[in-house]
TIPA-858208 format. One record per residue: y, x, z of N, C-alpha, C in turn. Coordinates in steps of 0.001 Angstrom, whole numbers, plus 500000, padded with zeros to 6 digits. Each point is the difference from the previous one (the first is absolute). Layout:
<pts>
n_y=Y, n_x=X, n_z=Z, ca_y=Y, ca_x=X, ca_z=Z, c_y=Y, c_x=X, c_z=Z;
...
</pts>
This chain:
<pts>
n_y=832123, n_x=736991, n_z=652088, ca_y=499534, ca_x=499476, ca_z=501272, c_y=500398, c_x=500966, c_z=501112;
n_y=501091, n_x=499598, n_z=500820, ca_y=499955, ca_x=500554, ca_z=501134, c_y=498622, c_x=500142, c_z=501345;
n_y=499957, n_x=501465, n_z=500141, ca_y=498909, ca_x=499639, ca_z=501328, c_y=500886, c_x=500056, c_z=501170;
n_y=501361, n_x=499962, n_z=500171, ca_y=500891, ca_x=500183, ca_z=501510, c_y=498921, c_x=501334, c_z=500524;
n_y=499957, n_x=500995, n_z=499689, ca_y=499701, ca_x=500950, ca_z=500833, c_y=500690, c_x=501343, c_z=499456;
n_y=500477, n_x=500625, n_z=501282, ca_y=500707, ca_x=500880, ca_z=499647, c_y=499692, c_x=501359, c_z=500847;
n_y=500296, n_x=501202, n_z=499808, ca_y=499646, ca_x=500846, ca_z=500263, c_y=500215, c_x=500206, c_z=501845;
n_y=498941, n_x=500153, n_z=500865, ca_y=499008, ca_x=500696, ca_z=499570, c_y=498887, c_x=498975, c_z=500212;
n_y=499531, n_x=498925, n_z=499180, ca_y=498900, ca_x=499003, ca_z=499960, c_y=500749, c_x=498768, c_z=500544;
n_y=501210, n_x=499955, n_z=500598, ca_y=500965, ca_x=499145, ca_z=500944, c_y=499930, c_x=498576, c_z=498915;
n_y=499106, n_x=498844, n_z=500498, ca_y=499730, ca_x=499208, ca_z=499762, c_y=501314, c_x=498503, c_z=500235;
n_y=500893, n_x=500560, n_z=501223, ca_y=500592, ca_x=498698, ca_z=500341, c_y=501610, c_x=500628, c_z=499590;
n_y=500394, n_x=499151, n_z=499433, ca_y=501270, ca_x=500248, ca_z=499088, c_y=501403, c_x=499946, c_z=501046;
n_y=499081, n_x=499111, n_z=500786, ca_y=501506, ca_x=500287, ca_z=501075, c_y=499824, c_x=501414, c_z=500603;
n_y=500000, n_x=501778, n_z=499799, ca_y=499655, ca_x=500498, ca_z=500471, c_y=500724, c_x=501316, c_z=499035;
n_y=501246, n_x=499253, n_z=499104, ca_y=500283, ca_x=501527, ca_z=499441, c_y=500342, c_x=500927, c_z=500581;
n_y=501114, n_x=500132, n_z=501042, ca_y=500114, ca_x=501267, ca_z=501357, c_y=498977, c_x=501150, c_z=499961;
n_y=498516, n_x=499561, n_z=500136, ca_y=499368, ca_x=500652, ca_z=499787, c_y=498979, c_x=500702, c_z=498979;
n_y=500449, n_x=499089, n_z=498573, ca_y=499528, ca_x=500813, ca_z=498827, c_y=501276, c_x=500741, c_z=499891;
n_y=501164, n_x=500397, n_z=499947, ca_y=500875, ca_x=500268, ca_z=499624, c_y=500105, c_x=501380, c_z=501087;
n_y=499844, n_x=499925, n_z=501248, ca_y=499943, ca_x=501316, ca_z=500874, c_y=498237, c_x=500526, c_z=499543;
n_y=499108, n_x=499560, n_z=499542, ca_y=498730, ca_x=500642, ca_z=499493, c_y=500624, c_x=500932, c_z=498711;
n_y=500885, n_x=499283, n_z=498676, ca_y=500157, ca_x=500203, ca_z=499099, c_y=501036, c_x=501422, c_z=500332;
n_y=500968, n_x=500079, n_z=500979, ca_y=500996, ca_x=501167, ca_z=500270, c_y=498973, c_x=500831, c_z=500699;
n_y=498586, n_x=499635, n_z=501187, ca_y=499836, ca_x=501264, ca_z=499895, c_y=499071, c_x=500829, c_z=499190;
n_y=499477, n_x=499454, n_z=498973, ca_y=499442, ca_x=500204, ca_z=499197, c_y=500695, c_x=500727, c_z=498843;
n_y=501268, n_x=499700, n_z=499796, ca_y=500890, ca_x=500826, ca_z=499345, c_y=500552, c_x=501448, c_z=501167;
n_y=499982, n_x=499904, n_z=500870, ca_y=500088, ca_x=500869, ca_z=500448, c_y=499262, c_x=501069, c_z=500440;
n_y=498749, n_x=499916, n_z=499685, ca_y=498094, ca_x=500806, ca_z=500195, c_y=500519, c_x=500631, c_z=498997;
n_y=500219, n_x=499345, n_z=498503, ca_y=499470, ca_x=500546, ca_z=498780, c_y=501603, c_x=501066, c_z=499818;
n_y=501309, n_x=499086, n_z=500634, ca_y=501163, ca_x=501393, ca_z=500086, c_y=499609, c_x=501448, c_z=500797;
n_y=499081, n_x=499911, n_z=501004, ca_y=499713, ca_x=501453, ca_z=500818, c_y=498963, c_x=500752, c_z=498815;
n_y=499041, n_x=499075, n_z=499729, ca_y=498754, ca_x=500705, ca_z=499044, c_y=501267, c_x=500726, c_z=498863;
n_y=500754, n_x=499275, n_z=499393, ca_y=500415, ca_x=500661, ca_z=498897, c_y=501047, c_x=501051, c_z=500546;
n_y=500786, n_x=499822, n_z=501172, ca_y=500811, ca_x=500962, ca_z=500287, c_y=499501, c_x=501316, c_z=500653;
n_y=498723, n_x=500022, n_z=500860, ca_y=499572, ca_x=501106, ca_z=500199, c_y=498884, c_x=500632, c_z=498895;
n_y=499542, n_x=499023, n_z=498915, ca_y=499041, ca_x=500692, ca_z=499085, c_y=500348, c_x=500356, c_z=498538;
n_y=500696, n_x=499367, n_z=499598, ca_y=500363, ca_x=499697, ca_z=498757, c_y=501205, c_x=500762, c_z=499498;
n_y=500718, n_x=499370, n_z=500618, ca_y=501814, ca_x=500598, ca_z=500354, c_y=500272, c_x=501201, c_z=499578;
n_y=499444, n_x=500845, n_z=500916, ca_y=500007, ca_x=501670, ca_z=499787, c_y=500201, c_x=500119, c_z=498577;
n_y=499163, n_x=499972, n_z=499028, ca_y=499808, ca_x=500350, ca_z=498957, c_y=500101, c_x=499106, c_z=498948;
n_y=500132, n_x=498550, n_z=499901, ca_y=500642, ca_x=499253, ca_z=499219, c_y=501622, c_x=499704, c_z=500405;
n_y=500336, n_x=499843, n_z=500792, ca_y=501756, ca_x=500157, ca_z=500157, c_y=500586, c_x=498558, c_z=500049;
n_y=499216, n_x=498927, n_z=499757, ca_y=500402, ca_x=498985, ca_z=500380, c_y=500714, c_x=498617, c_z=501121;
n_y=499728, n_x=499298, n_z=499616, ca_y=500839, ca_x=499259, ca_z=500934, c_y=499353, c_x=498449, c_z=500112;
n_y=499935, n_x=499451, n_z=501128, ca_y=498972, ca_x=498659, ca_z=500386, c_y=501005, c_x=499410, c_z=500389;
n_y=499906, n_x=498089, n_z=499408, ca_y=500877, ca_x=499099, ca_z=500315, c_y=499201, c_x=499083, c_z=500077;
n_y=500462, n_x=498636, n_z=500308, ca_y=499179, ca_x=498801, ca_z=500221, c_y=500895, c_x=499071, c_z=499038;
n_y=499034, n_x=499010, n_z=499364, ca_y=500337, ca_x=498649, ca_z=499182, c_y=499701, c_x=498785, c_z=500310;
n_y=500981, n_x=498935, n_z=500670, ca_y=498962, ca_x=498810, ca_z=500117, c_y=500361, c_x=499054, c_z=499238;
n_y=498926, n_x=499220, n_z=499510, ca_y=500104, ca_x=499038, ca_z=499259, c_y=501254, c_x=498953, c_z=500612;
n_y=500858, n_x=499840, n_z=499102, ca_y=500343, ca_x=498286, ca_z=500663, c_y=500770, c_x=498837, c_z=498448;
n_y=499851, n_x=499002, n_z=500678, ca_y=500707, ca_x=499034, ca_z=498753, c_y=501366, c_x=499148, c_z=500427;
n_y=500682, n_x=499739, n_z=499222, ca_y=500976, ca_x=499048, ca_z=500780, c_y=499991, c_x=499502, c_z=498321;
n_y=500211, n_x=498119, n_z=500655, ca_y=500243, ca_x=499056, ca_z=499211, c_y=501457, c_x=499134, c_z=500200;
n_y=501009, n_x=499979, n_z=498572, ca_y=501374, ca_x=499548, ca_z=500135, c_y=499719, c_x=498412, c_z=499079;
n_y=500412, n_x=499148, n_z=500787, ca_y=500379, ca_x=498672, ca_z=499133, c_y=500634, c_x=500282, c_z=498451;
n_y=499402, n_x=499623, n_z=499115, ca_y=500931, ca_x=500344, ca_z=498991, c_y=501144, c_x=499241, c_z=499780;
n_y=500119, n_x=498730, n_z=500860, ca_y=501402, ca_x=499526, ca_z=500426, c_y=500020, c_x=499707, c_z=501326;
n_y=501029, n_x=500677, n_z=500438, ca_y=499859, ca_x=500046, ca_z=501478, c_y=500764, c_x=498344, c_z=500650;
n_y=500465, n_x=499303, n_z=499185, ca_y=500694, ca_x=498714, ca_z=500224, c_y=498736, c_x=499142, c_z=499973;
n_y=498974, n_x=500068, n_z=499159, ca_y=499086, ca_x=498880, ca_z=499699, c_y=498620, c_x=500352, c_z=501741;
n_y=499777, n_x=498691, n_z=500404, ca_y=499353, ca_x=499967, ca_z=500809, c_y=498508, c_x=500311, c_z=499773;
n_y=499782, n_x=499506, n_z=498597, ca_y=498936, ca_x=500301, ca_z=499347, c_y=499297, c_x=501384, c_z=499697;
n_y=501239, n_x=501019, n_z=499750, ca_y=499761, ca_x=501152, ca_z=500100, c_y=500273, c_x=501150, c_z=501194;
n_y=500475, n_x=499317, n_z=500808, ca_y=499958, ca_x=500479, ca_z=501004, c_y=498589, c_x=499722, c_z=501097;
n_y=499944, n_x=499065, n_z=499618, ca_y=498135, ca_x=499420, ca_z=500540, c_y=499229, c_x=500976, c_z=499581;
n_y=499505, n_x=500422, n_z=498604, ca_y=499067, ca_x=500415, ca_z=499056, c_y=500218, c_x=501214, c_z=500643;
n_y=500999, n_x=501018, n_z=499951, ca_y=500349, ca_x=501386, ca_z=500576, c_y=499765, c_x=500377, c_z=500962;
n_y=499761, n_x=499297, n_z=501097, ca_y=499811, ca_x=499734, ca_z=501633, c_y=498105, c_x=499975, c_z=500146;
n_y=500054, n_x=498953, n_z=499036, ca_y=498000, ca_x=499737, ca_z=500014, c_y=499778, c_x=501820, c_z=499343;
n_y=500676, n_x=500334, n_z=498924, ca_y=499301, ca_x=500804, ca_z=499727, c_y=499875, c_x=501465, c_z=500703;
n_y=500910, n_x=499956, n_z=500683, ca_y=500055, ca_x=501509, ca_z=500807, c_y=499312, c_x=499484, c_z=501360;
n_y=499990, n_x=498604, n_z=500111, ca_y=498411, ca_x=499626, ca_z=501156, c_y=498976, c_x=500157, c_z=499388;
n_y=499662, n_x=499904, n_z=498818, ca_y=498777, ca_x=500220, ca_z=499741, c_y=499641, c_x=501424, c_z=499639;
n_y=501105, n_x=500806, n_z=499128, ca_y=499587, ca_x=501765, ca_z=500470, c_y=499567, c_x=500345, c_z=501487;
n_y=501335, n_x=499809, n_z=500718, ca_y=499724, ca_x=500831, ca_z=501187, c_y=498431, c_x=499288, c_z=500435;
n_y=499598, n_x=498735, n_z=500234, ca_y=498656, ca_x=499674, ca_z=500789, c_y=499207, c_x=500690, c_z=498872;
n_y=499596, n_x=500528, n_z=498667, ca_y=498967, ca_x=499751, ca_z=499356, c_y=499958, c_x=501928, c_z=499824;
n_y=500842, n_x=500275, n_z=500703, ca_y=499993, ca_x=501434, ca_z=499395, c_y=499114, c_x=500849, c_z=500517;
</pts>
């Protein structure tokens, strides 16, 4: 069950712009915490991962599967 809410409580789905600049600066709080606290003495290194999916027709000639591939990367991206 999707609840369409996404970080930070962002209820209306037309509104990723701004989970997505919440989500970078939020990755970017926790890059200063670890680079001025951590760093020193563990020696590491901070990157970011974002989820994503992409869906391919498994025949790209059949209309049928080109339909199904289309619904389904509409229905990731809205449900994610």
């Amino acid at each position: 069950m999707a609840l369409k809410e996404h970080a930070p409580g962002i209820k209306d789905t037309d509104k990723p712009y701004q989970c997505a600049h919440t989500i970078i600066k939020s990755h970017a709080k926790a890059y200063h915490v670890y680079n001025s606290t951590y760093k020193p003495s563990q020696e590491g290194v901070v990157g970011i991962t974002l989820d994503t999916a992409w869906f391919e027709p498994a025949n790209p000639n059949s209309t049928l599967d080109v339909t199904a591939s289309e619904r389904a990367l509409q229905f990731y991206v809205r449900n994610f």
